[in-house]
ROROMI-815255 format. One record per residue: residue in one letter; x, y negated, z negated of N, C-alpha, C in turn. Coordinates in Angstrom, 2 decimals, padded with zeros to 5 digits. Each point is the difference from the previous one (the first is absolute). Layout:
REM residues N
+---+---------+---------+---------+---------+---------+---------+---------+---------+---------+
| r |     n.x |     n.y |     n.z |    ca.x |    ca.y |    ca.z |     c.x |     c.y |     c.z |
+---+---------+---------+---------+---------+---------+---------+---------+---------+---------+
| A |       X |       Y |       Z |       X |       Y |       Z |       X |       Y |       Z |
...
+---+---------+---------+---------+---------+---------+---------+---------+---------+---------+
***
This chain:
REM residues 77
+---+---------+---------+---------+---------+---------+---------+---------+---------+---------+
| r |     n.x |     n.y |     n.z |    ca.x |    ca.y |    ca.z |     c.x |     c.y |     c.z |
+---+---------+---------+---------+---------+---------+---------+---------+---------+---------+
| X |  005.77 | -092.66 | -095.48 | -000.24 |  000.85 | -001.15 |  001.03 | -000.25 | -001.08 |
| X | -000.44 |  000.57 | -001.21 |  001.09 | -000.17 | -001.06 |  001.18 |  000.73 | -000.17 |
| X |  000.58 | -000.06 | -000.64 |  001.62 |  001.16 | -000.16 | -000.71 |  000.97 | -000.14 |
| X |  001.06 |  000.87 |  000.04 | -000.43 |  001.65 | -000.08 |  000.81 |  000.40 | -001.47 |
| X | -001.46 |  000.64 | -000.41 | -000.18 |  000.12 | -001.47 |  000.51 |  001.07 | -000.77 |
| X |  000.17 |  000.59 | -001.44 | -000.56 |  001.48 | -000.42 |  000.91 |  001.16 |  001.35 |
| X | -000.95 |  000.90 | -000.36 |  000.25 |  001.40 |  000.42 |  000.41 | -000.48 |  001.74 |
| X | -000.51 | -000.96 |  000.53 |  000.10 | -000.08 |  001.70 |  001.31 | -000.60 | -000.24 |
| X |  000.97 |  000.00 | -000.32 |  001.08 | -000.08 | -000.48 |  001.20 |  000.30 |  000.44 |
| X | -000.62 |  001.27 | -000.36 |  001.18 |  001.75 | -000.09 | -000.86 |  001.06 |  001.21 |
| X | -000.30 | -000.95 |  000.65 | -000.94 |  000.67 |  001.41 |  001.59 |  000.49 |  001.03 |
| X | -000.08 |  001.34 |  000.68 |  001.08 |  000.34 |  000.38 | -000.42 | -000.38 |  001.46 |
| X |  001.27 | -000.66 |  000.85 | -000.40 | -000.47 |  001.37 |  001.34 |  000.85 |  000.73 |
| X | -000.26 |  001.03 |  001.23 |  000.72 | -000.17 |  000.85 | -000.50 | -000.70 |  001.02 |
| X |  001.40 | -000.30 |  000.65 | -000.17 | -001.07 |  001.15 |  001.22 |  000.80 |  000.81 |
| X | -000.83 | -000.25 |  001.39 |  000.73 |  000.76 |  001.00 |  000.26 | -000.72 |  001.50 |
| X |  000.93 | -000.14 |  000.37 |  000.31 | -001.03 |  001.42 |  001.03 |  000.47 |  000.52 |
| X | -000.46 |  000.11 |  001.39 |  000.97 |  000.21 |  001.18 |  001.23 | -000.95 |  000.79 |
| X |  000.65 |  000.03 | -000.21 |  001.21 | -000.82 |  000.56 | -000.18 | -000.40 |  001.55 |
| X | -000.78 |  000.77 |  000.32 | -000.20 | -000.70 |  001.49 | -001.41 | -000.54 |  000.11 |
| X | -000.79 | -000.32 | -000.73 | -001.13 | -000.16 |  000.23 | -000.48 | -001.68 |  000.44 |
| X | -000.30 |  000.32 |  001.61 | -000.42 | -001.37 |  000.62 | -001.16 | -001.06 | -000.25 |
| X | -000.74 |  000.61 | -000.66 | -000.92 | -001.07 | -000.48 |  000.04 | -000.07 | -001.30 |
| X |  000.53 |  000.48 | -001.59 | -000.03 | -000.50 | -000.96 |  002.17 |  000.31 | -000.22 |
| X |  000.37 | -001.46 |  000.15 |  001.59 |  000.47 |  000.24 | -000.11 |  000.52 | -001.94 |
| X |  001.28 |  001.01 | -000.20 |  000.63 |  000.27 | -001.10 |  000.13 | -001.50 | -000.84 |
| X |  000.48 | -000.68 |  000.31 |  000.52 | -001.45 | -000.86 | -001.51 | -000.37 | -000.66 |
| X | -001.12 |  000.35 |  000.26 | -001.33 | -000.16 | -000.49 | -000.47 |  001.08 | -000.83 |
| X |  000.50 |  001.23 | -000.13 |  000.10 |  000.99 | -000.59 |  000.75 | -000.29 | -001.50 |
| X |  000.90 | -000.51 |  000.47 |  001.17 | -000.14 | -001.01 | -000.67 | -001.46 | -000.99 |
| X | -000.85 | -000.99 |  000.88 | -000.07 | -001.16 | -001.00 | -001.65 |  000.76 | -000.80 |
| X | -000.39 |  000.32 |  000.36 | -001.27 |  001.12 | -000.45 |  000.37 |  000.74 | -001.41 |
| X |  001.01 |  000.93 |  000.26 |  000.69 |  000.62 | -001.25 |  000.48 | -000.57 | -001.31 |
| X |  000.66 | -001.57 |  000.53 |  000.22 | -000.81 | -000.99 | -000.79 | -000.59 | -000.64 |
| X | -001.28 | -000.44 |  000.88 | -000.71 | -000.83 | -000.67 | -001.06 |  001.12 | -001.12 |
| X |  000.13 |  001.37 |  000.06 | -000.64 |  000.89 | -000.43 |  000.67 |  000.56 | -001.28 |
| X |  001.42 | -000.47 | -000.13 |  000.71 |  000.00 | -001.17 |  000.15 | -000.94 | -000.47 |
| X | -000.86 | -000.99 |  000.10 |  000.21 | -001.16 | -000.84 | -001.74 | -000.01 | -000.79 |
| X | -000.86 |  001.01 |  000.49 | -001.01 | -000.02 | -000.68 | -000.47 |  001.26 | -000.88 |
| X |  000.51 |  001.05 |  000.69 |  000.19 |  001.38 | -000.58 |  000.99 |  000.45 | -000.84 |
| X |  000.05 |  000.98 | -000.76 |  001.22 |  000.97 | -000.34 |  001.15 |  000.32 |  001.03 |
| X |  001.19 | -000.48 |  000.37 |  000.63 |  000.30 |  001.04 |  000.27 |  000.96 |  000.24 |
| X |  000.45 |  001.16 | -001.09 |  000.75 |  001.08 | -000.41 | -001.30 |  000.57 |  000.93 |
| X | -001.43 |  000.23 | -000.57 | -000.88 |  000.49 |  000.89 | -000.03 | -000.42 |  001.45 |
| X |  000.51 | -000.56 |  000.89 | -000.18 |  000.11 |  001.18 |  001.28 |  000.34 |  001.01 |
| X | -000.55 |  000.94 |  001.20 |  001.12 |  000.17 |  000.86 | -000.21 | -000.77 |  001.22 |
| X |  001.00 | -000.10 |  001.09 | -000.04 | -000.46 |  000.69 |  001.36 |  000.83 |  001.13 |
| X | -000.83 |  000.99 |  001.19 |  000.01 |  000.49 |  000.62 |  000.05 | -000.06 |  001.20 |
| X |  001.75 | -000.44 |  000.96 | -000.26 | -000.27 |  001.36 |  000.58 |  001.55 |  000.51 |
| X | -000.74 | -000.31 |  001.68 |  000.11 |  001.42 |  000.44 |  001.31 | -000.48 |  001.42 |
| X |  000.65 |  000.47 |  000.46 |  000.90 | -000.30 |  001.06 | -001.03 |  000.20 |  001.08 |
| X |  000.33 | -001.07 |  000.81 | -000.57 |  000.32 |  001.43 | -001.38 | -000.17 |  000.38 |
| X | -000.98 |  000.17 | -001.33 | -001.41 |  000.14 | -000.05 | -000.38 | -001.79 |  000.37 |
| X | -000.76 |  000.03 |  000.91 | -000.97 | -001.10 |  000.36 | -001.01 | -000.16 | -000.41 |
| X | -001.05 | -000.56 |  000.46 | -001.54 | -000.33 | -000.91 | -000.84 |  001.60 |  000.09 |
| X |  000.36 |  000.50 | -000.65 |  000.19 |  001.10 | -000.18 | -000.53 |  001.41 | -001.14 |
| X |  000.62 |  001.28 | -000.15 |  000.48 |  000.50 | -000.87 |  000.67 |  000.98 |  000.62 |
| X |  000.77 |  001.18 | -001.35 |  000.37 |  001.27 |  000.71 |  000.55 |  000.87 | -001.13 |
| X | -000.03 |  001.00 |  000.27 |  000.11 |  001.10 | -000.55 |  000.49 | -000.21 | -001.22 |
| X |  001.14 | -000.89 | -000.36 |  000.85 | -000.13 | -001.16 | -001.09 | -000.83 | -000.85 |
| X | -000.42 | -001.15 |  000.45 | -000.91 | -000.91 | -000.71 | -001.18 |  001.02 | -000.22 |
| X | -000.36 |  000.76 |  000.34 | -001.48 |  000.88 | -000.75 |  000.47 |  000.62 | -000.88 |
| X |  001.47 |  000.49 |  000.28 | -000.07 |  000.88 | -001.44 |  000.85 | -000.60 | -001.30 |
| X |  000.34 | -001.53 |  000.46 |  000.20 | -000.64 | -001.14 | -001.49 | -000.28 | -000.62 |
| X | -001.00 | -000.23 |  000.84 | -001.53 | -000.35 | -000.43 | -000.10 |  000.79 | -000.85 |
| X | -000.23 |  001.41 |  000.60 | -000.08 |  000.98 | -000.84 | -000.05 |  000.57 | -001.64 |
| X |  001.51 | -000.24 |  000.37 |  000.76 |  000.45 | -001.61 | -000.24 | -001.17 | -000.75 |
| X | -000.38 | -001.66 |  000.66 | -000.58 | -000.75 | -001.06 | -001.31 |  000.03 | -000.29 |
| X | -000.88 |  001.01 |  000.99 | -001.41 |  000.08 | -000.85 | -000.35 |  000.99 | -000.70 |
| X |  001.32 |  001.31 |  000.02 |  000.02 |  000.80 | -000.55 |  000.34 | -000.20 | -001.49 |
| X |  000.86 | -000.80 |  000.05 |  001.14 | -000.69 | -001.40 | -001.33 | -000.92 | -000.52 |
| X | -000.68 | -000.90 |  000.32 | -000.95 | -001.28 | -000.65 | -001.19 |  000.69 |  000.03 |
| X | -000.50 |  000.73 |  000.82 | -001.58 |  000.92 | -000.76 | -000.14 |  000.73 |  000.06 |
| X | -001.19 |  000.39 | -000.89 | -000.50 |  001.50 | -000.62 | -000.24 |  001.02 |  001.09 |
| X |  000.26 |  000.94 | -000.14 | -000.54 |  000.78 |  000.74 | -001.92 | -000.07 |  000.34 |
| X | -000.30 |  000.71 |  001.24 | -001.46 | -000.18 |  000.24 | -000.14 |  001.83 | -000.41 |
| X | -000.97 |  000.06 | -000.59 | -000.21 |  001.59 | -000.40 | -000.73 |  000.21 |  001.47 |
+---+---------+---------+---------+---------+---------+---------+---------+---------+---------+
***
């Protein structure tokens, strides 16, 4: 596909990875993030490891989800 254009731009990405996680290691997490700031707005994206968490999630990572889908969209009436 072509570069990423316009408004898909300033598209806000969290990214979230567990430090222990056995089937996608962190070091793949980390080259993921970069290659995602070299096509995006960087300032717009986070990148979120959790201690201990494996292929996974947990409590801390949902409510980082959270407050970023709370923060990036509209409310549903």
């Amino acid at each position: 596909k072509g570069p990423i254009s316009g408004v898909n731009k300033e598209i806000a990405v969290l990214q979230c990875h567990g430090d222990c996680d056995p089937l996608v290691p962190l070091m793949f997490g980390s080259l993921t993030v970069e290659k995602l700031k070299s096509m995006i707005n960087p300032a717009n994206i986070t990148f979120r490891t959790y201690s201990g968490m494996m292929h996974s999630s947990c409590i801390e990572e949902m409510m980082d989800i959270k407050e970023f889908i709370d923060k990036h969209l509209p409310p549903i009436d």
